[in-house]
Residue, then its C-alpha position, 0 to 999 in steps of 0.5 A: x507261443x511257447x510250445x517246446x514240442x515239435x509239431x507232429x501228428x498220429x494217424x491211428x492213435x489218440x493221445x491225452x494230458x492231464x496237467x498235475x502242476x504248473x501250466x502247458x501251451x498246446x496246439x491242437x490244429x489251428x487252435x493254441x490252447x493253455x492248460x493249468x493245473x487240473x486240466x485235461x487235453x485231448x489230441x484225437x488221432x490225425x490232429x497235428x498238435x504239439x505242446x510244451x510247458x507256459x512257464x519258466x518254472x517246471x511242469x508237470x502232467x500225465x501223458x496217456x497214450x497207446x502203447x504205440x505212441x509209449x514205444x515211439x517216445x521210448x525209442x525218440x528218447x533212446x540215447x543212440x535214436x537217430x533219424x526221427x523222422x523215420x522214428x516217427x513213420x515206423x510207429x504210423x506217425x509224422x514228424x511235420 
């Protein structure tokens, strides 16, 4: 499918994505979804979803999110972040 992201799942938090340009591949549970440009998609808290960008050229979306899940991809994308798995339970999250 494309998707670059590694599955996961928020058991308390919702998160969304509006696409601005380009295109991204989602799964949101057992469905795989495209989103173009101008498309907003929706992860409810407790659906495993990741996602990733559909095409060779760039991509590029708003993320809107808690400040949990903001603080999780923080610390993921910190330069020293180490183990993700317990990344991810600290912020009530899961790494699947």
């Amino acid at each position: 499918m494309g998707v670059d992201r590694s599955l996961h799942v928020h058991h308390a938090d919702d998160e969304a994505w509006y696409v601005l340009e380009g295109a991204l591949r989602f799964k949101l549970g057992d469905e795989e979804v495209r989103a173009e440009a101008g498309v907003a998609v929706f992860a409810p808290r407790g659906t495993q979803h990741a996602y990733g960008n559909a095409n060779r050229a760039g991509a590029r979306y708003l993320l809107i999110t808690t400040p949990r899940i903001l603080a999780l991809v923080d610390e993921l994308h910190a330069p020293d972040a180490g183990d993700y798995e317990a990344i991810f339970r600290k912020y009530d999250s899961e790494l699947l």
